[in-house]
C-alpha positions as CSV (number, residue, x, y, z in Angstrom):
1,X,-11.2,4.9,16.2
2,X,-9.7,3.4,19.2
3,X,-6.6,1.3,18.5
4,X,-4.3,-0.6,20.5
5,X,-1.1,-0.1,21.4
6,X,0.4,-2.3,18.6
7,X,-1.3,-0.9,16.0
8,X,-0.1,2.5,16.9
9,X,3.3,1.4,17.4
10,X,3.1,0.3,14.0
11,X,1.9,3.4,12.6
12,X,4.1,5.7,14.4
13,X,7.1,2.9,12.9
14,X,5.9,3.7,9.1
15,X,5.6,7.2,9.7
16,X,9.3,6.9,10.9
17,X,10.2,5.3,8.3
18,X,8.8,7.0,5.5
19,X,11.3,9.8,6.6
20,X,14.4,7.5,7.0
21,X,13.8,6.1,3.8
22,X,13.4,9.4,1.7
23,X,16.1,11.2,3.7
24,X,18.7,8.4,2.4
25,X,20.3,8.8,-0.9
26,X,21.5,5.2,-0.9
27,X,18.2,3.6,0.1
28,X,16.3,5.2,-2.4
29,X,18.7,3.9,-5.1
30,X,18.1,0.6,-4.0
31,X,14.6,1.1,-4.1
32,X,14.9,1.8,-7.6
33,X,17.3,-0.7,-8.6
34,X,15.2,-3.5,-6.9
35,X,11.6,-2.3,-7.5
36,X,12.0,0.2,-10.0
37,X,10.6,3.4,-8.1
38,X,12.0,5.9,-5.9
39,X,9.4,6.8,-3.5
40,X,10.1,5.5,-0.1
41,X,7.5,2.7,0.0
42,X,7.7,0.0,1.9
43,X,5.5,-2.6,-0.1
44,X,6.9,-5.1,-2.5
45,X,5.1,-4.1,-5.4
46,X,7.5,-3.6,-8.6
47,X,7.4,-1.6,-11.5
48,X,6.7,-4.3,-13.4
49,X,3.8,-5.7,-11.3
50,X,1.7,-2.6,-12.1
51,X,1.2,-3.7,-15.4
52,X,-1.0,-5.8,-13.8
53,X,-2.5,-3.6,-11.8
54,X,-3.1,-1.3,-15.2
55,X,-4.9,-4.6,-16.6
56,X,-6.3,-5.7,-13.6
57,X,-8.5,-2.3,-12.6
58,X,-8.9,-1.0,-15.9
59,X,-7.4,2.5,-15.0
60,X,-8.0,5.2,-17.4
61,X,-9.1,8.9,-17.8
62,X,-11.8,10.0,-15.6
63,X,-11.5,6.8,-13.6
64,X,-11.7,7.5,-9.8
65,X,-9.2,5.3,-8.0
66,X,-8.5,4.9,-4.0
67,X,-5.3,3.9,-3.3
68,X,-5.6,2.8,0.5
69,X,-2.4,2.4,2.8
70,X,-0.7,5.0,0.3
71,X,1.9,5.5,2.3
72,X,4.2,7.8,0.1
73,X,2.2,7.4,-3.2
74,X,3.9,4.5,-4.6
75,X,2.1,2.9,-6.7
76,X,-0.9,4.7,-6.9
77,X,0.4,8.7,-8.0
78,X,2.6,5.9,-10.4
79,X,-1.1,4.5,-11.5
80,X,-2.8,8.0,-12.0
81,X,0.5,9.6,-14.0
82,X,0.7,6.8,-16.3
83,X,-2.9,6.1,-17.2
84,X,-4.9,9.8,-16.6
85,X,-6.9,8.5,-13.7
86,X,-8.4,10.6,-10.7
87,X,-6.6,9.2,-7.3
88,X,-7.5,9.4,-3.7
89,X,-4.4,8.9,-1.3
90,X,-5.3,7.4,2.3
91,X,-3.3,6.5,5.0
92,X,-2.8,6.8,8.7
93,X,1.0,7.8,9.1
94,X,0.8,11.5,8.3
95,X,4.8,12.1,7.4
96,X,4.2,9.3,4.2
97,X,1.2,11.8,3.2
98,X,3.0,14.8,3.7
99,X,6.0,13.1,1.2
100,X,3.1,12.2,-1.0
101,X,1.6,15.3,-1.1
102,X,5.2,16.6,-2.9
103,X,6.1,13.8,-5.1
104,X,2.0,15.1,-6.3
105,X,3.2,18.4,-6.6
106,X,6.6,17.8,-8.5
107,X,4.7,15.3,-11.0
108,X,1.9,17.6,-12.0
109,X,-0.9,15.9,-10.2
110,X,-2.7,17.8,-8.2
111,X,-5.3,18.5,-10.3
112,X,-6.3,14.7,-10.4
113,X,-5.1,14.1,-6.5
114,X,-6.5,14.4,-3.1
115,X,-4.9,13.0,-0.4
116,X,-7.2,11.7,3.0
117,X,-5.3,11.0,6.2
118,X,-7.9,8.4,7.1
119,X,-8.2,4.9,8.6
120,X,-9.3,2.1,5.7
121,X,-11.4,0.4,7.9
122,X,-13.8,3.5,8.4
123,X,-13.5,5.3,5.0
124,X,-14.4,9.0,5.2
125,X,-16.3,9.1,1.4
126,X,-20.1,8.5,0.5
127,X,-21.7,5.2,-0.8
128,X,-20.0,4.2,-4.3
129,X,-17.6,7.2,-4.6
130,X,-15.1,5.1,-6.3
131,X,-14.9,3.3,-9.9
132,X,-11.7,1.3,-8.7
133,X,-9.5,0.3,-5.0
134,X,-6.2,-0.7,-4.8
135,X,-3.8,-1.7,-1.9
136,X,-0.7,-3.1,-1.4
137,X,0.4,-6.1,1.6
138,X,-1.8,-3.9,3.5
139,X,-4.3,-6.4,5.0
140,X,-1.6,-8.0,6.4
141,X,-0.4,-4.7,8.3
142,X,-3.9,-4.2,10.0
143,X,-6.2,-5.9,12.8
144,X,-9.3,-4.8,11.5
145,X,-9.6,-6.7,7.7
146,X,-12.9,-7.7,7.4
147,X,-13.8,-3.6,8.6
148,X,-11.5,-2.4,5.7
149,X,-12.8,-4.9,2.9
150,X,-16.2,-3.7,4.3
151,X,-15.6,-0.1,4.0
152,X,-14.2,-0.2,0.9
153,X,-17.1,-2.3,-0.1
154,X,-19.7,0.6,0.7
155,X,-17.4,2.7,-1.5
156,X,-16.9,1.2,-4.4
157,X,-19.1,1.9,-7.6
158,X,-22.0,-0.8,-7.8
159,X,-21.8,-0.5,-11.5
160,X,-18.6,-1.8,-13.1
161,X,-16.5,-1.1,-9.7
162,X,-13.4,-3.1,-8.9
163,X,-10.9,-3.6,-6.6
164,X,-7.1,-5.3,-6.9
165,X,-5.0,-6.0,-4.0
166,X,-2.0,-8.1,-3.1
167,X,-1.3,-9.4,0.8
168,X,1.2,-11.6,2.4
169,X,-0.6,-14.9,3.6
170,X,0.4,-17.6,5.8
171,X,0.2,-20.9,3.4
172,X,-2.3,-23.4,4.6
173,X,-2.3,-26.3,6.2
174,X,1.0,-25.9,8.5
175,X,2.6,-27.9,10.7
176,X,2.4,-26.2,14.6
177,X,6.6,-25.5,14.0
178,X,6.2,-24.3,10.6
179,X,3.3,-22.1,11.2
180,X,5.0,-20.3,14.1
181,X,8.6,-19.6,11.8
182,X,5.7,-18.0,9.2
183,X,4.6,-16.1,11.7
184,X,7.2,-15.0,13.0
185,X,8.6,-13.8,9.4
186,X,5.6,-12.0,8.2
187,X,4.4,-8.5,8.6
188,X,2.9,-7.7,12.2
189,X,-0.2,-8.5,11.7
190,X,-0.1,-11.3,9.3
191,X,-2.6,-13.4,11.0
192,X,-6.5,-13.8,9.8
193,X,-8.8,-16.3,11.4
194,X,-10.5,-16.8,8.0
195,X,-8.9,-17.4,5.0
196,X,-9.4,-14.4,2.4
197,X,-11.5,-15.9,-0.1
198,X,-13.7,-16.6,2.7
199,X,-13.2,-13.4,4.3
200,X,-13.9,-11.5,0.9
201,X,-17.0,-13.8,0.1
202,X,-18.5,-13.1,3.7
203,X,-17.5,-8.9,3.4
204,X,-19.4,-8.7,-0.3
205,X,-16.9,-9.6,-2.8
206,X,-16.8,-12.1,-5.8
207,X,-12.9,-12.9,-6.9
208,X,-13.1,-12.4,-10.9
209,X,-9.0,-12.9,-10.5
210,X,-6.2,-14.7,-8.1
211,X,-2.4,-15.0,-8.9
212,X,0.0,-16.3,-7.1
213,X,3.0,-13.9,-6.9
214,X,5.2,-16.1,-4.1
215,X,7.6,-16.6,-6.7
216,X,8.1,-13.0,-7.5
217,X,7.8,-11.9,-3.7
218,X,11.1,-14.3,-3.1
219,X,12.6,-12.5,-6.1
220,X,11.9,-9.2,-5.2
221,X,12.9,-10.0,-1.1
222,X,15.9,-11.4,-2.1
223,X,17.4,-9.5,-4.5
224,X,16.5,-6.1,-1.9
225,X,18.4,-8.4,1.1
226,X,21.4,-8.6,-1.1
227,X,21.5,-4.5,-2.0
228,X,20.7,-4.4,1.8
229,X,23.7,-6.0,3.0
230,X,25.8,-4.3,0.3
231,X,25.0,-1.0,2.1
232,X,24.7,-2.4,5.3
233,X,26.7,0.4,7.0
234,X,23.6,2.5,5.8
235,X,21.1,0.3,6.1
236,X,21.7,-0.4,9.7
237,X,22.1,3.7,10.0
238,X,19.0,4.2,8.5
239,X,16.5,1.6,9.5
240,X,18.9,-0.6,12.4
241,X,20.2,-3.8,12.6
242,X,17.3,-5.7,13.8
243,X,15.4,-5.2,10.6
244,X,18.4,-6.5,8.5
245,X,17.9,-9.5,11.2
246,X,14.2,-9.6,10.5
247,X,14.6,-9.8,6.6
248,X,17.2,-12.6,6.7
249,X,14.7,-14.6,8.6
250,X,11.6,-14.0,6.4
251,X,13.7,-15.5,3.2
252,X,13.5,-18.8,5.0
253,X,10.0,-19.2,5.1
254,X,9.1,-17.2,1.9
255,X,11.6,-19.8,0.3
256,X,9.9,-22.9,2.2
257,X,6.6,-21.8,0.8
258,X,4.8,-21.1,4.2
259,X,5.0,-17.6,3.3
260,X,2.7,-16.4,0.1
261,X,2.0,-13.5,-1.5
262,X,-1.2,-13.0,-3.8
263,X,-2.6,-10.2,-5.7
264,X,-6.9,-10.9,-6.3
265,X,-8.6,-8.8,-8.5
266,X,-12.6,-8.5,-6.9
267,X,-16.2,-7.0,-7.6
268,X,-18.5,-6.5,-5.2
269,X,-21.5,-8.6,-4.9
270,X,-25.1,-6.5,-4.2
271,X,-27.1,-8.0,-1.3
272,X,-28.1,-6.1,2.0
273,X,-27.2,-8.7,4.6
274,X,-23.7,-6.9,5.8
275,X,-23.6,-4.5,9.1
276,X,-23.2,-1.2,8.2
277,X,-19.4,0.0,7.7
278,X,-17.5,1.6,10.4
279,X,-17.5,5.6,8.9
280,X,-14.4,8.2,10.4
281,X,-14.9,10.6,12.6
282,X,-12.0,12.3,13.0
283,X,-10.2,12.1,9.7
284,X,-7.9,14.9,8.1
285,X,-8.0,15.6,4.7
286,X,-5.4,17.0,2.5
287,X,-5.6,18.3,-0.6
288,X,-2.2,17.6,-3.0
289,X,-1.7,21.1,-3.6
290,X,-4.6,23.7,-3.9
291,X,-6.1,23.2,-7.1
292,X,-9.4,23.7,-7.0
293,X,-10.5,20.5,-9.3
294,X,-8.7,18.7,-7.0
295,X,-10.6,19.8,-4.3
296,X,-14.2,18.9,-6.2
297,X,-13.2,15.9,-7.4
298,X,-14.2,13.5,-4.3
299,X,-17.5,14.2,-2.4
300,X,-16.5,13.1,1.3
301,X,-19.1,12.7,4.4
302,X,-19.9,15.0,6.7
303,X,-16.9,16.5,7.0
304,X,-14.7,17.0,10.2
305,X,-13.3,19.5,12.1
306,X,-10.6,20.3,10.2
307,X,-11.1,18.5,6.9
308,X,-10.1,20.2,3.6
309,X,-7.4,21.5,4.9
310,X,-4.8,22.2,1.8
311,X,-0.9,22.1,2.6
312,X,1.2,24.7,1.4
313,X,2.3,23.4,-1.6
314,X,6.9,23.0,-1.0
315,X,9.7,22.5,-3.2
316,X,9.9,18.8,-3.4
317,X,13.2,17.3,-2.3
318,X,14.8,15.5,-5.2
319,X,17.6,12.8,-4.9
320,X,21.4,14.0,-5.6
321,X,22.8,12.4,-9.0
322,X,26.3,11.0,-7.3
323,X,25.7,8.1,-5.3
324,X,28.0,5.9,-3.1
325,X,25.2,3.1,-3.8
326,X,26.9,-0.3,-4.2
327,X,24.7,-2.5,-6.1
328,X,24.4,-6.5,-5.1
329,X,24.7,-8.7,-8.0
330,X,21.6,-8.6,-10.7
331,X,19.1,-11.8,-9.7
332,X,16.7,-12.9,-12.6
333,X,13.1,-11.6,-12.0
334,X,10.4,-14.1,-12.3
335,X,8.0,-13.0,-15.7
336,X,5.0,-10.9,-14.7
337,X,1.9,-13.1,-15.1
């Protein structure tokens, strides 16, 4: 799929970044000290907010979960080792797959694990492949969001299939001046033209559940700040000092309340009245490993040139025990809902 040059600045920035962040002993402690995984992701879902994730999608043995915007696995290798699902892995920034595909390998999950370099809006699976989706602040990272809620839409299972997801929104209702400071601290592609209960309603979905996690978000944001500028020789090192810049200004607004964040829980709705769904046509996919259950566990479309490729499974790298990691003072977490 053609995309513009934002969108594949913004993909080339994650796929940096995955690497930064995994290469950096102090950054993954601060990942787990503020979100309670050490994966390199760059989503604010915690440890604790899987537990409603867990509740939310029903996960389970034999379940068949995509995980879309994967990034490096967190949360959903997390998902499949605590509960016994299947998971799918998709993403476009191949270095977070490529770190995926070892964190797969050093937790024993290759058996239950593909992983699909692949763009969400134009999935590369047949018609109801799926019993459960998940992403993270993902929507809010793309152009296309009505494609991807329509994609994943054609894949999910029409009987009993659901889908969780959490995005940062611009709050309604804004003044001209407070609208563009939202803006301006949100993720790159924060902006929707229709708000997303519309947008899901219009795409096929019914929302069965909708939390409000703002509170949380500000937590989570400001409590990783304040580990940030405790390192900040390393975060600036690692990740530069205009992102330090760029997080101090999105406290504002998360504060204010002009930036939310909220997780929805959504089945699909049946009716035939939705253009057909964007498919891939030049997606790579990647087995976690080379097990051979892995490899028959998702049925994908016509495949292409290239596709079912397996990676040579590596030693994964594993963070050293002795860290220089100076922790910012322990902020109260807002109770998970």
């Amino acid at each position: 799929m053609a995309r513009s040059p934002n969108e594949q600045a913004l993909i080339d920035r994650f796929s940096n970044t995955y690497k930064q962040l995994t290469s950096s002993e102090i950054m993954m402690q601060i990942e787990l000290a503020v979100c309670g995984c050490s994966y390199g992701c760059t989503s604010w879902t915690t440890k604790a907010e899987t537990l409603d994730i867990l509740r939310l999608l029903d996960l389970g043995s034999g379940v068949r979960l995509l995980d879309i915007g994967s990034g490096t696995g967190w949360a959903g290798l997390y998902l499949a080792q605590e509960t016994g699902c299947d998971v799918t892995l998709t993403d476009l920034p191949l270095d977070g797959l490529l770190i995926a595909q070892k964190r797969a390998e050093a937790d024993g999950l290759t058996a239950r694990c593909i992983i699909t370099q692949s763009d969400g809006a134009a999935l590369p699976f047949r018609d109801a492949t799926f019993d459960a989706i998940y992403h993270s602040d993902v929507l809010c990272c793309l152009v296309d969001k009505r494609g991807v809620l329509e994609s994943c839409r054609r894949v999910i299972n029409p009987d009993g299939g659901r889908m969780a997801f959490s995005v940062i929104m611009i709050a309604p209702g804004l003044s001209d001046a407070d609208y563009a400071i939202a803006a301006a601290g949100g993720p790159t592609f924060i902006e929707t033209g229709t708000p997303y209960p519309e947008l899901l309603e219009q795409t096929g979905w019914e929302i069965t559940d909708h939390i409000d996690q703002t509170a949380d978000y500000f937590d989570t944001f400001r409590n990783m700040y304040e580990h940030e500028l405790a390192n900040k020789d390393e975060m600036i090192r690692v990740r530069g000092a205009a992102l330090l810049d760029q997080h101090n200004a999105t406290l504002v607004p998360i504060e204010r309340g002009l930036l939310r964040r909220e997780l929805f829980r959504v089945a699909s709705i049946f009716f035939t009245t939705l253009s057909p769904p964007k498919r891939c046509s030049s997606c790579l996919a990647i087995e976690a490993g080379s097990s051979p259950a892995a490899s028959s566990s998702i049925n994908t479309e016509a495949q292409p040139s290239g596709a079912g490729t397996s990676l040579r499974p590596s030693s994964p790298s594993r963070i050293p025990s002795s860290s220089s990691l100076r922790l910012a003072p322990a902020l109260p977490m807002a109770p998970t809902r």
